[in-house]
C-alpha positions in Angstrom: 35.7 -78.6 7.9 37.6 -76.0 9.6 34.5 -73.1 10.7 31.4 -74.9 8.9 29.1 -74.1 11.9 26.3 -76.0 9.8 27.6 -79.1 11.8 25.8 -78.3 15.1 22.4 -79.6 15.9 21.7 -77.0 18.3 22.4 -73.0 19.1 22.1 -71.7 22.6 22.0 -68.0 23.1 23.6 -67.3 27.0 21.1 -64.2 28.0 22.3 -61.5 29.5 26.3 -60.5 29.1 29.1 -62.3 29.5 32.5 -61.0 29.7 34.2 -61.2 26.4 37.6 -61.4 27.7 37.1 -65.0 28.2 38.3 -67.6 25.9 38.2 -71.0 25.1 38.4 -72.2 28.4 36.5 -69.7 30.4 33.3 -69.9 28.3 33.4 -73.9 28.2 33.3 -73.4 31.8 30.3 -71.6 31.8 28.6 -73.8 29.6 29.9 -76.5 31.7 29.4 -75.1 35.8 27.0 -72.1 34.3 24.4 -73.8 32.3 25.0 -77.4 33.0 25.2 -78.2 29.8 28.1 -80.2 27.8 30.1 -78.0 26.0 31.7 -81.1 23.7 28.4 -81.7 22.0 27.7 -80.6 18.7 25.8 -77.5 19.8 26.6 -73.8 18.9 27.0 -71.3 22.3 26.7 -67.7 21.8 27.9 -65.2 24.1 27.5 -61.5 24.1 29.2 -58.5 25.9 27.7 -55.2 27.8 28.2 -53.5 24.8 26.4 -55.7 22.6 28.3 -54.7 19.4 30.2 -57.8 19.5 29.6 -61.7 19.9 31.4 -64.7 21.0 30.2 -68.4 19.6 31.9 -71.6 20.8 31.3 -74.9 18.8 33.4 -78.1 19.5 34.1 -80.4 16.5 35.3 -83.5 17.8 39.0 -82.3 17.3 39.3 -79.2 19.2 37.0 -75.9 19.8 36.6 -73.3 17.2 36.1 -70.1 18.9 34.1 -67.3 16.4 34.3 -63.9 17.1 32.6 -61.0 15.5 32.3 -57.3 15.8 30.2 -55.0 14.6 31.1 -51.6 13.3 28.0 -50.1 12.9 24.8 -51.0 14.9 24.4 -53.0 18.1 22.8 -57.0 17.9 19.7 -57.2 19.6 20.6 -59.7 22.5 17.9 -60.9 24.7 19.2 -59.1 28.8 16.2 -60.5 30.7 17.5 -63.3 31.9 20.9 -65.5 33.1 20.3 -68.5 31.4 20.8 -70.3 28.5 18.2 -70.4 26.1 17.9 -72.5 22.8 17.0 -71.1 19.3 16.3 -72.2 16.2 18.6 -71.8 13.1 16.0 -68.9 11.4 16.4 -67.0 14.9 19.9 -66.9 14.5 19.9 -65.4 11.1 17.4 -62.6 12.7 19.9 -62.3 15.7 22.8 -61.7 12.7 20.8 -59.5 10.7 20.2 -57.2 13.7 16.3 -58.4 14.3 14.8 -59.5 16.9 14.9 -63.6 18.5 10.7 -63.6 18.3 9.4 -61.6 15.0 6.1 -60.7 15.5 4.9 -61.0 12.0 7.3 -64.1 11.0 5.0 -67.0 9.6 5.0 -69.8 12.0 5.1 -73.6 10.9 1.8 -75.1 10.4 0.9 -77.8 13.0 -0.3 -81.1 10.5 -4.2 -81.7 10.8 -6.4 -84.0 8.6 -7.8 -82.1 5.5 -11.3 -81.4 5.6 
């Protein structure tokens, strides 16, 4: 389905800012060269300008790449700038990252590791 970004298995956030004029091609390459990473598997890549009121996410989907863009007209997303790398989140991290939170909530309730019962 045309957009239904539920179809990756993975989302990787590129930390740091990456130049939003790029397009299709240009951020495949950085996945590609950049990361070292495949940019035909079924994995969500998220890129982020200076500005950080706008986002860029690349998902292939075995018949082409959709290429999602999305600005924000109030506020700013709260993009992790420490680092130039690629870094893998999970699905809830995402949801904070859209909502404007933070990647690592401090007071988020962590699974719960299995153990034997008493």
């Amino acid at each position: 389905m045309l957009g239904d970004i539920t179809v990756a298995k993975d989302i990787y956030i590129a930390c740091g800012y990456t130049d939003m004029r790029k397009s299709i091609d240009g951020l495949a390459a950085i996945v590609q060269q950049q990361f070292r990473m495949d940019p035909f598997s079924p994995a969500l890549f998220l890129f982020c300008g200076k500005r950080r009121d706008r986002f860029k996410a690349l998902l292939w989907e075995g018949d082409g790449f959709l290429l999602f863009y999305k600005r924000l007209e109030n506020g700013t997303f709260r993009w992790p700038r420490s680092q130039e790398e690629v870094k893998p989140i999970t699905w809830q991290q995402f949801r904070w990252l859209m909502e404007g939170l933070e990647l690592e909530q401090k007071t988020a309730i962590k699974p719960a590791e299995t153990a034997s019962v008493c």
